[in-house]
BAFI-3210 file (N, C-alpha, C; in Angstrom, 3 decimals, decimal comma, padded with zeros to 6 digits):
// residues 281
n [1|2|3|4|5|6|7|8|9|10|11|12|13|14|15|16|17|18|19|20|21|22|23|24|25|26|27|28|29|30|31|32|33|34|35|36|37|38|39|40|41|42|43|44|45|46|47|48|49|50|51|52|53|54|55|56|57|58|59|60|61|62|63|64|65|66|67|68|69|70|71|72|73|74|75|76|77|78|79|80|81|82|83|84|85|86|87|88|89|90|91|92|93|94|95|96|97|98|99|100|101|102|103|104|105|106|107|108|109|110|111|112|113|114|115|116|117|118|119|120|121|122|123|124|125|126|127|128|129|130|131|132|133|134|135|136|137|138|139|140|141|142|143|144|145|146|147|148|149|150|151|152|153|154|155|156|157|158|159|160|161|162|163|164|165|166|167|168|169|170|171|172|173|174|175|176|177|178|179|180|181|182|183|184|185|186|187|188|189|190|191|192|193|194|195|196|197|198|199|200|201|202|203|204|205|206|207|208|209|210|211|212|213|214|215|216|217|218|219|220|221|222|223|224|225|226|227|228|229|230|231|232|233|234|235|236|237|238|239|240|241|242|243|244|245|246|247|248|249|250|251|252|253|254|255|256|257|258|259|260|261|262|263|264|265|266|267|268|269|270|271|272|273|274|275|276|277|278|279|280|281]
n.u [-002,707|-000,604|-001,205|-003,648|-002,835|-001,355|-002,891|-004,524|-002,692|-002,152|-004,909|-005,141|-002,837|-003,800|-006,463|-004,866|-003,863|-006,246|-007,813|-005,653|-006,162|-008,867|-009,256|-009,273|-011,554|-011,172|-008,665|-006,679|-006,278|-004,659|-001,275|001,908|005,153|008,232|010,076|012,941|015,847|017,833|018,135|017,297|018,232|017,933|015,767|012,681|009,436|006,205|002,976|000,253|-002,788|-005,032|-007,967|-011,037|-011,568|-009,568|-008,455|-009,929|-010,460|-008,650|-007,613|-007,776|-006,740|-005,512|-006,360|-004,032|-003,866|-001,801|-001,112|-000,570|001,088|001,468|004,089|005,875|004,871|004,023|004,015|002,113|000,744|-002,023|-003,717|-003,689|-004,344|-006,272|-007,868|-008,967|-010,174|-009,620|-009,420|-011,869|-012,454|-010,780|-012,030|-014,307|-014,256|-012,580|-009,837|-006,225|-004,705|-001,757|000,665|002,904|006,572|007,261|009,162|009,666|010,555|009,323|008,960|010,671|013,628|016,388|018,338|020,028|020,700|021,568|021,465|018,780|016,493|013,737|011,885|013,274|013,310|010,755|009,830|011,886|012,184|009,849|007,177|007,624|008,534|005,865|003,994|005,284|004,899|002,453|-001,084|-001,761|-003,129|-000,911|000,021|-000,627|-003,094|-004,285|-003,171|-003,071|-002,224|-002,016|-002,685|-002,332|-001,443|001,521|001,698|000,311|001,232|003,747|002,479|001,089|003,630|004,926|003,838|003,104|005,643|005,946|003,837|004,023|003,765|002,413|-001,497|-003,438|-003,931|-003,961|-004,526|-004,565|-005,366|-002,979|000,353|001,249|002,582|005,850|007,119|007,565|008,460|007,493|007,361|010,045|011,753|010,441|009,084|011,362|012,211|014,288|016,332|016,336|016,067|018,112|019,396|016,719|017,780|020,003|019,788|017,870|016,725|016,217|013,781|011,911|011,904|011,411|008,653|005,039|003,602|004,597|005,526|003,560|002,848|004,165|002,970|000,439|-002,674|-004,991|-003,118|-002,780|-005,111|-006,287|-007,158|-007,844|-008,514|-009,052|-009,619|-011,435|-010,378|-008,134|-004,391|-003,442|-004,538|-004,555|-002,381|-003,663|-005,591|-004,064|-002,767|-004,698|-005,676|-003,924|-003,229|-005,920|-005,277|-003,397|-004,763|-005,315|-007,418|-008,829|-010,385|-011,539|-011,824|-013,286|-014,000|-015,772|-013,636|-010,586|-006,682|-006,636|-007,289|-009,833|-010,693|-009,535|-010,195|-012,832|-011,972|-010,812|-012,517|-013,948|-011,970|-011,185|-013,375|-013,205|-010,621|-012,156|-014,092|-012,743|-011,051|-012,630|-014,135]
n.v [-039,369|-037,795|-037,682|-036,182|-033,729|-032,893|-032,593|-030,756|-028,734|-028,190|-027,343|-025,167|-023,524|-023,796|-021,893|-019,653|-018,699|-018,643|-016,587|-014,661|-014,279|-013,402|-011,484|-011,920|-013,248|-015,326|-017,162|-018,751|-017,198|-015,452|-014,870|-014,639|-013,723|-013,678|-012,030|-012,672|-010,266|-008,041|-004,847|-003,896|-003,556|-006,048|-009,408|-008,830|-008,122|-009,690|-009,231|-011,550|-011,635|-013,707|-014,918|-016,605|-018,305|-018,977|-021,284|-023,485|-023,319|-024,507|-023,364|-021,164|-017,265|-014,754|-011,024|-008,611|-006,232|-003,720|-003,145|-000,210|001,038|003,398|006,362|005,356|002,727|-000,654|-004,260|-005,235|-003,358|-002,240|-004,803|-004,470|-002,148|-000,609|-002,253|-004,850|-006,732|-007,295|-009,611|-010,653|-008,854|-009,268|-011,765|-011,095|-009,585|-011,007|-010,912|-011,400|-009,410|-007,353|-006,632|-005,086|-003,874|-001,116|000,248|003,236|004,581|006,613|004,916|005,421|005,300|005,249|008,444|009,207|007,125|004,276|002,365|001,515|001,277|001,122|001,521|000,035|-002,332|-002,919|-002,975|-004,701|-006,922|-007,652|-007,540|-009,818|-011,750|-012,116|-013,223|-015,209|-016,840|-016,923|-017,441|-015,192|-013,126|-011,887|-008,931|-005,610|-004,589|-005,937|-005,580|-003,623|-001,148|001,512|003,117|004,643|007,836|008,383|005,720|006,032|008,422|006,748|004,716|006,005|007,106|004,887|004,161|005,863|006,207|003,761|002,881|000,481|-001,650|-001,542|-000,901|000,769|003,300|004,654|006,400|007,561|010,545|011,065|011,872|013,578|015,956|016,552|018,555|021,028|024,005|024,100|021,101|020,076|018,896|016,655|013,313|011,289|012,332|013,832|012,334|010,547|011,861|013,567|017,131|019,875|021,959|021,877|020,363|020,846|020,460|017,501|017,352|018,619|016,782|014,289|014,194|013,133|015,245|016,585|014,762|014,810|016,103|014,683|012,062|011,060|011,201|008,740|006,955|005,787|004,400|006,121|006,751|009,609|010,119|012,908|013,736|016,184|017,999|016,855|017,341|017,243|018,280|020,416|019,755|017,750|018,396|020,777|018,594|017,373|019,758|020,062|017,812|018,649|020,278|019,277|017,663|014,989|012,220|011,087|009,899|011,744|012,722|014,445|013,942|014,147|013,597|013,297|012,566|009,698|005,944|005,608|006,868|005,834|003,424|003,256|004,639|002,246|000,724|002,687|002,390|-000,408|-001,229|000,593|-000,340|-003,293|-002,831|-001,869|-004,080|-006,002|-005,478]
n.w [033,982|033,338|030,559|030,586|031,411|029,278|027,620|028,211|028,177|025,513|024,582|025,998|024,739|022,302|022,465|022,951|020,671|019,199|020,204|020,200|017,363|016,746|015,240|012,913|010,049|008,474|009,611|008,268|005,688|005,754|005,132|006,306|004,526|004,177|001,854|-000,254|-000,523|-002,541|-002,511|-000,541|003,190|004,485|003,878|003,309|005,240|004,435|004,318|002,840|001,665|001,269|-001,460|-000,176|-002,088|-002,876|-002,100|-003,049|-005,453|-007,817|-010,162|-010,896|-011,646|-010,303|-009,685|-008,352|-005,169|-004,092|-000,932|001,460|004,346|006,288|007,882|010,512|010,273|009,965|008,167|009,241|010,149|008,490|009,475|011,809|013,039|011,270|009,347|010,433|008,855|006,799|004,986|005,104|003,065|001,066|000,085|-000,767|-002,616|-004,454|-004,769|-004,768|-001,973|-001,049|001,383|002,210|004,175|004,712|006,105|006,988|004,274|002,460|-000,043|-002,328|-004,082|-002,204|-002,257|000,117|001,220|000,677|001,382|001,301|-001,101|-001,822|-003,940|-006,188|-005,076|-004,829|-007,597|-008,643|-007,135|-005,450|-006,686|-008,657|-007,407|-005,990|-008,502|-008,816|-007,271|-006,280|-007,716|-009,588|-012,136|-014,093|-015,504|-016,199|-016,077|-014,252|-012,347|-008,929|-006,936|-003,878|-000,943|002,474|003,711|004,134|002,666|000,717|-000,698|-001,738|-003,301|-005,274|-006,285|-007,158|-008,973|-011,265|-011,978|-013,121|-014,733|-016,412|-014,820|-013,114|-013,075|-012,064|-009,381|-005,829|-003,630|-000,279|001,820|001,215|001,542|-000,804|-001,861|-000,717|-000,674|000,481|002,615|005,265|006,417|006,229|008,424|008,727|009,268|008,494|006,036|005,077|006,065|003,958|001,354|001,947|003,557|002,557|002,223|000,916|-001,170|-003,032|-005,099|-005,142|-003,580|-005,255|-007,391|-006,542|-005,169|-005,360|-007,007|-009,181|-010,378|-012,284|-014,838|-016,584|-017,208|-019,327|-020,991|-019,839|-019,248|-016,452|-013,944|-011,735|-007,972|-005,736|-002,281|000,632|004,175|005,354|007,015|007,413|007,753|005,560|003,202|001,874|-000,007|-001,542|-002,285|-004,039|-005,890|-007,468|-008,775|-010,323|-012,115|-013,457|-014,725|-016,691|-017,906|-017,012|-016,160|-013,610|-010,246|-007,852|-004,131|-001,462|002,047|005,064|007,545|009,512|009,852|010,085|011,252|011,513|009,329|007,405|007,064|006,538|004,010|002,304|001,252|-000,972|-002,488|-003,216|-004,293|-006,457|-008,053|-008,322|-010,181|-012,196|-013,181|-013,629|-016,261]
ca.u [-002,566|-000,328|-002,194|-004,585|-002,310|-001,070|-004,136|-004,982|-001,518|-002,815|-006,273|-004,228|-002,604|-005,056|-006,986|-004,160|-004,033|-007,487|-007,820|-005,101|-006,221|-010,210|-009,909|-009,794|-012,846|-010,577|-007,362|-005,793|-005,934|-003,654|-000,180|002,973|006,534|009,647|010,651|014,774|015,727|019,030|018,039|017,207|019,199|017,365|014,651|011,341|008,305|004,818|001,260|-000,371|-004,035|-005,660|-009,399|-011,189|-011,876|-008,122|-007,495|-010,504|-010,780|-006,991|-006,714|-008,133|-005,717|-006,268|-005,815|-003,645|-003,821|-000,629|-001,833|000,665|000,831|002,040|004,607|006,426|003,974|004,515|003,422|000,938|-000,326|-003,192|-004,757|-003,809|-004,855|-006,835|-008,807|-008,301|-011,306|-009,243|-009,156|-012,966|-012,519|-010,377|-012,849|-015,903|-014,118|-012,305|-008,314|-005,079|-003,918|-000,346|000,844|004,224|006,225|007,536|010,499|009,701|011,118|008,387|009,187|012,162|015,207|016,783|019,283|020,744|020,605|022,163|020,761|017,428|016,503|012,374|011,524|013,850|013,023|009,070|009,806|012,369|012,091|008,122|005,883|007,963|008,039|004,085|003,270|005,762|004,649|000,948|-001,894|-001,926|-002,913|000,547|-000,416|-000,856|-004,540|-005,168|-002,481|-003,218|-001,840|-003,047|-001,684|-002,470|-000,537|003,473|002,356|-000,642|002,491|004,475|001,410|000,882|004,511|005,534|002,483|003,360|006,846|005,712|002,457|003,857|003,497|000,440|-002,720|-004,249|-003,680|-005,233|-003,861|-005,760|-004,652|-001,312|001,673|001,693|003,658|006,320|008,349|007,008|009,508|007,383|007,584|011,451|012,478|009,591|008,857|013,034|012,081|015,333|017,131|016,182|016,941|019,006|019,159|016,157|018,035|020,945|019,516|016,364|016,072|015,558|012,723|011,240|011,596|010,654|007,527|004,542|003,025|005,758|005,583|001,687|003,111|005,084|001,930|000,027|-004,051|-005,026|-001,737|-003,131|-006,927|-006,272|-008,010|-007,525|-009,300|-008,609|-010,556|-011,731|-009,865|-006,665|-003,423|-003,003|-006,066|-004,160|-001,737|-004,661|-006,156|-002,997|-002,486|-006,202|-005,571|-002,492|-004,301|-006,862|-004,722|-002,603|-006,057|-005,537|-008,260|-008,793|-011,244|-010,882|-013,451|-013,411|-015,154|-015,634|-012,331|-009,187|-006,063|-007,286|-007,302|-011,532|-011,082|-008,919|-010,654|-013,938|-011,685|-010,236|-013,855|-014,028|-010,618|-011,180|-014,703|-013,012|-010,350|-012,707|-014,734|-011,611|-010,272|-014,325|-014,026]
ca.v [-037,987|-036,977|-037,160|-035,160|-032,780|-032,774|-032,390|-029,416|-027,605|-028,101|-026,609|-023,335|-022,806|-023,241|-020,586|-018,773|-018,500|-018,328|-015,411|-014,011|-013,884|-013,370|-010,142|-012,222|-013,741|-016,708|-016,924|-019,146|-016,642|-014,103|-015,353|-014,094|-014,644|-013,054|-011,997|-012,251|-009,031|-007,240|-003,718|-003,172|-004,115|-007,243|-009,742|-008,027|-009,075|-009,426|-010,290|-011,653|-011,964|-014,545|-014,723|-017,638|-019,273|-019,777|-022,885|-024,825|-022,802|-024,262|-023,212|-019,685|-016,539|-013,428|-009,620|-008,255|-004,748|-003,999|-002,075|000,679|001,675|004,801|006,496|004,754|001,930|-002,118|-004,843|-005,739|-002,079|-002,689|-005,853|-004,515|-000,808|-000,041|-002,762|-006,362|-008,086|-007,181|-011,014|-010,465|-007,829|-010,143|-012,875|-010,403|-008,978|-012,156|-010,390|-011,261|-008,176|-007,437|-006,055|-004,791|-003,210|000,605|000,670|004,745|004,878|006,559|004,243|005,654|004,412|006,695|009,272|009,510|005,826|003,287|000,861|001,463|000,842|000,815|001,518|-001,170|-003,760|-002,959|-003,502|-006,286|-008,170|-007,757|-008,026|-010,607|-012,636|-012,488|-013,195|-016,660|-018,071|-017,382|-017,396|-013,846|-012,646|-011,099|-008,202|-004,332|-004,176|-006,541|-004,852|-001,858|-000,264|001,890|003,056|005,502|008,710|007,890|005,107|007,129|008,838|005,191|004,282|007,219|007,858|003,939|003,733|006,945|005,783|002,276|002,482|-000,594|-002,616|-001,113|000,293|001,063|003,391|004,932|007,154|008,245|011,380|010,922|013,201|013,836|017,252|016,922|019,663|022,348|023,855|023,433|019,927|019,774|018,172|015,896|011,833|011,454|012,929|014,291|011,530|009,783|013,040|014,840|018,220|020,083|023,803|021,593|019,165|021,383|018,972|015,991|017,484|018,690|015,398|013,057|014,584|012,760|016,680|016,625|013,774|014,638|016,569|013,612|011,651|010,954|010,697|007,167|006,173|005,033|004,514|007,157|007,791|009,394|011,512|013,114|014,057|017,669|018,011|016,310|018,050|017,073|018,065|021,110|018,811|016,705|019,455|020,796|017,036|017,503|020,969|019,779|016,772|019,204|021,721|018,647|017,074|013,456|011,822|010,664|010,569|012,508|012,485|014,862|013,840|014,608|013,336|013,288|011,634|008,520|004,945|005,634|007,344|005,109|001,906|003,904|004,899|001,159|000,221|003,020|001,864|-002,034|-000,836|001,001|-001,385|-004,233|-002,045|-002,010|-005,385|-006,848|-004,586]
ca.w [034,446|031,791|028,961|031,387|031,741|028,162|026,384|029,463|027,978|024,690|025,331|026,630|023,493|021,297|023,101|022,837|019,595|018,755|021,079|019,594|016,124|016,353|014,463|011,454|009,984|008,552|009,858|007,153|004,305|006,275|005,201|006,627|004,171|004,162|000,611|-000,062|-001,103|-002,341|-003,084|001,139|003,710|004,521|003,816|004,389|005,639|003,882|004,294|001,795|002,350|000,001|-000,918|000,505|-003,475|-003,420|-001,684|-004,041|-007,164|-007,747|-011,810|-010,748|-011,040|-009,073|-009,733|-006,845|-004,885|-003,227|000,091|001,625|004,974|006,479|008,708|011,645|010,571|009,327|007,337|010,308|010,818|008,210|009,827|013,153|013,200|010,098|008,839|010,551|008,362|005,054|004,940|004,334|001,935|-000,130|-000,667|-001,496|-004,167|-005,125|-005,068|-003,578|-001,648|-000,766|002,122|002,606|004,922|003,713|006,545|007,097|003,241|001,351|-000,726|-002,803|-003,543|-000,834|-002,712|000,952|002,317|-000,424|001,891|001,053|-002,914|-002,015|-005,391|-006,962|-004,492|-005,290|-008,821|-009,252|-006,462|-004,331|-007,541|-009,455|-005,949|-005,935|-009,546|-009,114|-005,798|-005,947|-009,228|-009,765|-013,228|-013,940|-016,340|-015,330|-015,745|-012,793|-010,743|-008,642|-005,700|-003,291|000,598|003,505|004,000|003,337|001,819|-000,427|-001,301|-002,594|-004,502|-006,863|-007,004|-007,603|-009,938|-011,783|-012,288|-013,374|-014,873|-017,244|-014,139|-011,857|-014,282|-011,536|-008,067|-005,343|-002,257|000,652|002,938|000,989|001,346|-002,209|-001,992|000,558|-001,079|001,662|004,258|007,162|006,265|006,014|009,063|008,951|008,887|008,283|004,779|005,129|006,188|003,114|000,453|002,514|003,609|001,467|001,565|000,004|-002,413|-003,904|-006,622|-005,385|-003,343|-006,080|-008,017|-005,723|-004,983|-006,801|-007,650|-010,183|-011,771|-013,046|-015,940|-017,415|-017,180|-020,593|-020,547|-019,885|-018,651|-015,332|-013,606|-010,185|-007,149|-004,504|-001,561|001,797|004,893|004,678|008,461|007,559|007,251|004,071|002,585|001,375|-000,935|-002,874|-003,499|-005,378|-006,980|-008,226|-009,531|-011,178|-012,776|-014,585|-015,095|-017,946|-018,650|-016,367|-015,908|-012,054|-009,116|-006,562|-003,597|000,334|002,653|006,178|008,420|009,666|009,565|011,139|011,136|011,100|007,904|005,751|007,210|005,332|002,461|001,311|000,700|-002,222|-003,806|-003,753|-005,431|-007,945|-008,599|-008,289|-011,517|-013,703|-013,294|-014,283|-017,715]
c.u [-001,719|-000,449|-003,206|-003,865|-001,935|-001,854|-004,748|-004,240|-001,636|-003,878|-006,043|-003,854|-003,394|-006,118|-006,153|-003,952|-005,279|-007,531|-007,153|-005,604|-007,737|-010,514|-010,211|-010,858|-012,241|-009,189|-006,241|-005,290|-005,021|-002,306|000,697|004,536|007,250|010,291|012,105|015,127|017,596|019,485|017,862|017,759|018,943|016,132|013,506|010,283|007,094|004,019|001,106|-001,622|-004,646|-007,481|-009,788|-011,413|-010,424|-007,597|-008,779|-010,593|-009,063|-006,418|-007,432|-006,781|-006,718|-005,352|-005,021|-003,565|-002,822|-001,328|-000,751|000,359|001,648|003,513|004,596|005,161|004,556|003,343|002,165|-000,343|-001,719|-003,976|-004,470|-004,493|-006,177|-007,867|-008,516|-009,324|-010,682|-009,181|-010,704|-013,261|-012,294|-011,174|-014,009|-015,426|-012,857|-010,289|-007,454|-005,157|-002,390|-000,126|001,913|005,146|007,693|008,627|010,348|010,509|010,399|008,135|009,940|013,057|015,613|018,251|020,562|021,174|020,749|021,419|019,263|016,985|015,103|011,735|011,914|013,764|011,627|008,847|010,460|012,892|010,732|007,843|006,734|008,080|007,007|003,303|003,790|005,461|003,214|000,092|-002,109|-002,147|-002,068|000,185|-001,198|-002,312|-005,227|-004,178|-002,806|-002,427|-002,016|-001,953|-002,436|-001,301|000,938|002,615|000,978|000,475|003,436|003,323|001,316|002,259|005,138|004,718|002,993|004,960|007,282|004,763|002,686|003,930|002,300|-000,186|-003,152|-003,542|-004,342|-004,148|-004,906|-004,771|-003,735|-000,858|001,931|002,218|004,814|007,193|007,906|008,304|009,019|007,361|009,553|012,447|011,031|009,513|009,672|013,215|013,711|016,647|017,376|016,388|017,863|018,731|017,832|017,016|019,573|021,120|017,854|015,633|015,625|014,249|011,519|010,619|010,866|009,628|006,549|003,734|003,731|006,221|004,045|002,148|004,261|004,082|000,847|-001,532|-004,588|-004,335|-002,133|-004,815|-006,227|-007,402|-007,402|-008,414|-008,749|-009,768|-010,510|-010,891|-008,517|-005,890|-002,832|-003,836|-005,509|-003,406|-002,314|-005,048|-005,380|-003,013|-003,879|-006,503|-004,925|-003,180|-005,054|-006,027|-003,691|-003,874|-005,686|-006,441|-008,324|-010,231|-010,539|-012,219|-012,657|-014,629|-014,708|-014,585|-011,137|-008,428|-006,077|-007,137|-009,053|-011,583|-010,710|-009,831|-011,909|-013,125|-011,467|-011,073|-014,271|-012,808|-011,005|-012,820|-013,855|-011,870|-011,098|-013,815|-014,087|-011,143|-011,711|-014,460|-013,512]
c.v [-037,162|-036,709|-036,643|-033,407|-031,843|-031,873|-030,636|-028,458|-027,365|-027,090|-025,222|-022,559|-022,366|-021,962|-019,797|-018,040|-018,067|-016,927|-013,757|-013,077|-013,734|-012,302|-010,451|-012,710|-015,473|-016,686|-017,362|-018,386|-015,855|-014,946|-014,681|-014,557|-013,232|-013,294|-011,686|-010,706|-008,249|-005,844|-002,843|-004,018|-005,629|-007,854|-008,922|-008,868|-008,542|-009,642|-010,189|-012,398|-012,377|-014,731|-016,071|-019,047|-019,768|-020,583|-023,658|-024,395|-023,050|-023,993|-021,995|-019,169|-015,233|-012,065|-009,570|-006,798|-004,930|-002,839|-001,178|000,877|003,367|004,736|005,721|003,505|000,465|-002,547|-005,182|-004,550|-002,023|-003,250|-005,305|-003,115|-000,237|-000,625|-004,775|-007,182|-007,818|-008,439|-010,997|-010,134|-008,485|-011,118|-012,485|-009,670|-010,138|-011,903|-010,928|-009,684|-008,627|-006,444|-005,843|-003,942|-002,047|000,985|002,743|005,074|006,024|006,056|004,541|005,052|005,712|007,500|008,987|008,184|004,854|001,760|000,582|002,051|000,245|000,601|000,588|-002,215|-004,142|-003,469|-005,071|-007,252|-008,695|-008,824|-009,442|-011,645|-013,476|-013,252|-015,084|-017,375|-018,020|-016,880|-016,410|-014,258|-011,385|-010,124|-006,769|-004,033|-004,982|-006,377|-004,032|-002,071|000,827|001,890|004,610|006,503|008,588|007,159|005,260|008,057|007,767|004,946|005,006|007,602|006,101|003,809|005,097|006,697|004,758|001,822|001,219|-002,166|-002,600|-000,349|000,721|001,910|004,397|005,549|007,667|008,897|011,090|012,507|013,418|014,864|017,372|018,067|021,015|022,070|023,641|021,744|019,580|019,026|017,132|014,389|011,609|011,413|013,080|013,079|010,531|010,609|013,502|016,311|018,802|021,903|023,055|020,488|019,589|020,162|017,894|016,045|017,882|017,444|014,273|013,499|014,003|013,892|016,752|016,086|013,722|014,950|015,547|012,597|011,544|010,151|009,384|006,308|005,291|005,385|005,423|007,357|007,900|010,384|011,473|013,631|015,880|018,530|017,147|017,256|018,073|017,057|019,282|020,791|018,204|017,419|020,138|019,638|017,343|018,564|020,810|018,811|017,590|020,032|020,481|017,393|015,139|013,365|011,035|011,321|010,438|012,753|013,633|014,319|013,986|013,379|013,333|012,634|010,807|007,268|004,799|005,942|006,572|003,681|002,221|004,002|003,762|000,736|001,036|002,742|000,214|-001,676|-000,562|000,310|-002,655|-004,165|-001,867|-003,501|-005,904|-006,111|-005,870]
c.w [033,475|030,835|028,976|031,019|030,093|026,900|027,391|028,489|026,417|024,218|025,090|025,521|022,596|021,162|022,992|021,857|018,873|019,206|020,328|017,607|015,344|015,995|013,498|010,900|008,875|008,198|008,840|005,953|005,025|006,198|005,614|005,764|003,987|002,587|000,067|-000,958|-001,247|-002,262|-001,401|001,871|004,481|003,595|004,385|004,198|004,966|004,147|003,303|002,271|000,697|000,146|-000,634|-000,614|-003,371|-003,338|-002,621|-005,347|-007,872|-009,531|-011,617|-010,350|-011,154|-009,587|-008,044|-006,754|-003,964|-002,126|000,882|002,908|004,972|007,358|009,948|011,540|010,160|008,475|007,871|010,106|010,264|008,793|011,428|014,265|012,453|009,972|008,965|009,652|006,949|004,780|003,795|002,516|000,485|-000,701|-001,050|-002,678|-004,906|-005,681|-003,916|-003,064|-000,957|000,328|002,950|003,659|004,516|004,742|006,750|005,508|002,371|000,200|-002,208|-002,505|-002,801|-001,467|-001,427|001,458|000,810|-000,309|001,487|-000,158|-002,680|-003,176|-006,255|-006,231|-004,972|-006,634|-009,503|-008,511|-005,964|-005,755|-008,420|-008,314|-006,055|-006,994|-009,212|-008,075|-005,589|-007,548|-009,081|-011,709|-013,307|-015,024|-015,198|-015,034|-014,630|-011,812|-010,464|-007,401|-004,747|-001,584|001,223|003,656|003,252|002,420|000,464|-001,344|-002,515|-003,562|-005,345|-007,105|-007,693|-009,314|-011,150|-012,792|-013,017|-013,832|-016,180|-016,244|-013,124|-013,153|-013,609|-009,790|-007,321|-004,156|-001,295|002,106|002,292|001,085|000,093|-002,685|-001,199|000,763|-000,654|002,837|005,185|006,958|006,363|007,018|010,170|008,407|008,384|006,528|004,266|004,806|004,776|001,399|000,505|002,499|002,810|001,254|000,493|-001,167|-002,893|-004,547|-006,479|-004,177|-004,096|-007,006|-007,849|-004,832|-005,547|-007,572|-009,006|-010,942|-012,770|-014,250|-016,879|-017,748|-018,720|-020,110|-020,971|-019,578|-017,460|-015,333|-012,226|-009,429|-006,091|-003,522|-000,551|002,503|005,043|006,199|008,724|007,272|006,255|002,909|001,124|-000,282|-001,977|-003,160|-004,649|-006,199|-007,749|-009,081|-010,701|-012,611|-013,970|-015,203|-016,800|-017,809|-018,300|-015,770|-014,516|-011,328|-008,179|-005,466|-002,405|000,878|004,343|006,904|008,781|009,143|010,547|010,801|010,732|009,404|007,057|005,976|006,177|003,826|001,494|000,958|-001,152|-002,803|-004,062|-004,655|-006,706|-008,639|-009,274|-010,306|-012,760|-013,745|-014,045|-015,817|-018,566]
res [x|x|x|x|x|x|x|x|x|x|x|x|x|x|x|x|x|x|x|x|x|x|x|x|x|x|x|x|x|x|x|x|x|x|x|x|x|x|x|x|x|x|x|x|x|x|x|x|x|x|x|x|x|x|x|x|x|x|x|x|x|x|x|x|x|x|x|x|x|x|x|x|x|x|x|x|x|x|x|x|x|x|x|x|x|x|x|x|x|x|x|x|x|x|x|x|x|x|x|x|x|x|x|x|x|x|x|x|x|x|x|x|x|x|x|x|x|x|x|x|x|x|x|x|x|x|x|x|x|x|x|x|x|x|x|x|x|x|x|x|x|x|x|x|x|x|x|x|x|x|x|x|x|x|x|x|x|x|x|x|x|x|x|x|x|x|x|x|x|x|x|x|x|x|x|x|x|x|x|x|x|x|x|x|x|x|x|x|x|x|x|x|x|x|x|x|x|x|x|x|x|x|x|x|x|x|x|x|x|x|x|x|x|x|x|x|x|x|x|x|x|x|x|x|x|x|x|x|x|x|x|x|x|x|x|x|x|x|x|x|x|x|x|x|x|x|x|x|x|x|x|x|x|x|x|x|x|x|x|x|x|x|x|x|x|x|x|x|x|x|x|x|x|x|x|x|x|x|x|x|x]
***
């Protein structure tokens, strides 16, 4: 009766689990690790979603796309909001992806918050993490990066900042202007600049509109688009203006939607394409 019972309580779990995790299409590649970190005020947490060649192809190394979420979102919010078969995704185009979690930072070191050194954790702790614990081809032309809203924002401004470690990045619906007053006591922007009527500058700066003109043609591969009904449709279209206006080369796409979880789950399909198109070069 107890090894009735045993194997019953067994049973339960297993189902439990399964249940739990039948968004994925194979649960093993979805890793979860905690990367030590001194630059933010803890360890943070990652997914790393591996493609399905990776456990037998074992002298194969892999381009990686670091994936961004957004506002008030996590490392989960991807596979749990957005796009839970990115597991898929990874083994049809044959890439690690990375999937971090952006703490409401926009991923700046935070002028205002000491504690939070996004930008210098991204650089010299994440990717040097990733390259030593899993077969990545460590080299910029098979890195890219890439994120939703805020973190469409982190990608073109980390990438911009760093194009001797990402060649490649991609934003969708990003905040890529935030240096608007009706924006000023928005997504704790603030909290993380300070004031904007008393620190101009570093709204200006830390904008990625503003870093286009430092930018040199060929420096990076770019894309990015927004839904023709997002609130931030206004913004890419400046970044896209900006772009031609100092002769950088980038696509740029609209297309009909909001700011949605519908839209970006559609949009990461044209970035892992157009990554997937530079890394095969």
């Amino acid at each position: 009766m107890k090894k009735i019972f045993l194997t019953f309580l067994l049973g339960i779990l297993v189902a439990g689990v399964a249940s739990s995790l039948s968004g994925y299409s194979n649960v093993s590649l979805v890793n979860h690790v905690q990367v030590p970190a001194t630059n933010i005020a803890s360890p943070m947490d990652v997914n790393v979603i591996l493609p399905e060649s990776y456990a037998t192809s074992v002298d194969k190394k892999y381009p990686v796309v670091y994936i961004l979420h957004g506002y008030d979102g996590d490392y989960n919010t991807w596979l749990t909001l957005t796009e839970p078969k990115l597991d898929s995704l990874a083994s049809h185009y044959d890439m690690i992806f990375v999937l971090p979690d952006g703490r409401d930072s926009w991923y700046w070191d935070a002028p205002a918050d000491s504690s939070l050194k996004m930008e210098s954790f991204f650089v010299n702790e994440l990717v040097p993490y990733i390259d030593s614990n899993y077969r990545t081809i460590a080299d910029k032309k098979y890195r890219a990066i890439t994120g939703l809203s805020m973190g469409g924002h982190g990608s073109l401004y980390l990438a911009m900042r760093h194009s001797d470690i990402w060649g490649s990045c991609g934003s969708m619906s990003g905040g890529v202007n935030i240096n608007k007053d009706k924006w000023a006591k928005s997504w704790k922007i603030a909290k993380r600049l300070g004031d904007k009527a008393e620190y101009p500058e570093r709204w200006e700066n830390y904008t990625v509109i503003s870093l286009v003109k430092n930018l040199k043609p060929g420096q990076l591969n770019i894309t990015f688009d927004c839904g023709v009904d997002d609130f931030f449709i206004g913004v890419n279209r400046e970044l896209h203006d900006e772009m031609l206006k100092y002769g950088i080369s980038h696509d740029y796409g609209e297309r009909p939607g909001r700011h949605s979880h519908v839209y970006w789950k559609n949009s990461i399909r044209y970035h892992l394409q157009y990554f997937h198109d530079i890394f095969i070069k």
